[in-house]
C-alpha positions as CSV (number, residue, x, y, z in Angstrom):
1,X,121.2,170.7,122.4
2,X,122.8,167.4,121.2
3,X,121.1,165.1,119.6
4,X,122.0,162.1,121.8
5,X,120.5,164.4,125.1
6,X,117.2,163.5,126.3
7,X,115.2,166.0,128.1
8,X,113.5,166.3,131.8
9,X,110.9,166.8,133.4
10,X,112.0,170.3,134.6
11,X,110.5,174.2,135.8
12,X,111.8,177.5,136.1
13,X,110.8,180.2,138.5
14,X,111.5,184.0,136.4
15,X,110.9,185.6,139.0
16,X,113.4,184.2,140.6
17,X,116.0,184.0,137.9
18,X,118.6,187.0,137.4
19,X,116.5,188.8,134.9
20,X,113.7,188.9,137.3
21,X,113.2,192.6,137.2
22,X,112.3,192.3,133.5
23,X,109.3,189.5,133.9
24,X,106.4,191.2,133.3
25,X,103.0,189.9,134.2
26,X,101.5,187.9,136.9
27,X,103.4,185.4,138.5
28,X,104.0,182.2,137.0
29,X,106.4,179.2,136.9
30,X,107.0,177.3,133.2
31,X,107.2,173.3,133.5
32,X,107.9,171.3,130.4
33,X,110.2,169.0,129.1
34,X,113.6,170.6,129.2
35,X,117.2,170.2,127.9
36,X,120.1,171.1,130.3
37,X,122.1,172.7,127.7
38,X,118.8,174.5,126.2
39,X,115.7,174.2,124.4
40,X,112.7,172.1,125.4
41,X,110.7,169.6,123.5
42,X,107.2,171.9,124.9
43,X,106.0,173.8,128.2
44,X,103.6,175.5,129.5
45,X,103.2,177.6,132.8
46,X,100.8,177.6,136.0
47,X,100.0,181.4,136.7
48,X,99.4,182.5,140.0
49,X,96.1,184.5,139.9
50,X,93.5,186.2,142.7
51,X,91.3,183.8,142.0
52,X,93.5,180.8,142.2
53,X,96.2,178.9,139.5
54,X,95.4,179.0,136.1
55,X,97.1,176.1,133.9
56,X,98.2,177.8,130.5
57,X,98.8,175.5,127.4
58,X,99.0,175.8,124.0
59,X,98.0,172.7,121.4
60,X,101.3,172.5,120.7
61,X,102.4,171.7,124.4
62,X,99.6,169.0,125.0
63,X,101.7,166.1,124.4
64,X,104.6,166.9,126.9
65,X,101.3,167.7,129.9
66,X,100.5,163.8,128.7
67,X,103.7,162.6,129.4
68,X,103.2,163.9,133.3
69,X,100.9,162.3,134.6
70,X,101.9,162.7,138.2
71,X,101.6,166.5,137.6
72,X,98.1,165.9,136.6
73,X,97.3,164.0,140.2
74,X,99.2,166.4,142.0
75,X,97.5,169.0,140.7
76,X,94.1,167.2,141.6
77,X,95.5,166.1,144.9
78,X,96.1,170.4,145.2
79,X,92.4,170.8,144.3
80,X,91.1,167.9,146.6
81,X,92.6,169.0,149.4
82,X,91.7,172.8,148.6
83,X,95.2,173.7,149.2
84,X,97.0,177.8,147.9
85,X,100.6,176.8,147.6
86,X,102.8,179.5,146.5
87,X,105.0,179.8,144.2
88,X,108.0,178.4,146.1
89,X,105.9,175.8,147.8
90,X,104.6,174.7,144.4
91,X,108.5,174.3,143.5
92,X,109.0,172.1,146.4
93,X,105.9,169.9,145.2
94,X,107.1,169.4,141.8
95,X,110.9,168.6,142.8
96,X,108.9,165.8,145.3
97,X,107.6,164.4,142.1
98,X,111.2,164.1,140.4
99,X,111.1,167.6,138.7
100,X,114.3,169.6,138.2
101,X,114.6,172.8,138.8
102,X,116.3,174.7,136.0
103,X,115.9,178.5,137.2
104,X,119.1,180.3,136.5
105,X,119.3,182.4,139.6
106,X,123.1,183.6,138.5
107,X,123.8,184.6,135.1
108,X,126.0,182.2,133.3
């Protein structure tokens, strides 16, 4: 990363990236603060569970979810409304909110 680049509001989707058949786990998507050229300043992931989405943070992450707080009411507006998006759906959602999405699909 430069030091002159700022970073985004962004998400990837491993499971749909070119390494997919390596991701391990249950689904999940990662959204943090991203650089285009690589890194992030902190990120964290929403994993899709039986029981519904789990938000998983670490302290060190907490300041980047504060600096979204549109995530925050769409996530409420997703409980409100009692609403299951998927995966892909949830992608849409967060790109409707000015989120990038930064999934490499095709290996550079």
């Amino acid at each position: 990363m430069e030091k002159s680049e700022k970073s985004i509001k962004a998400f990837n989707i491993p499971y749909e990236a070119w390494y997919k058949d390596t991701v391990l786990g249950e689904p999940h998507i990662y959204v943090g603060m991203y650089y285009e050229s690589g890194g992030c300043d902190g990120k964290f992931r929403f994993v899709w569970e039986k029981i519904g989405i789990q938000l998983r943070a670490y302290d060190d992450s907490w300041e980047v979810l504060a600096q979204m707080p549109e995530l925050i009411n769409l996530m409420g507006r997703i409980q409100i409304e009692e609403l299951k998006p998927t995966i892909s759906e949830f992608a849409e959602m967060l790109k409707g909110i000015g989120f990038k999405d930064l999934t490499e699909r095709v290996r550079k």
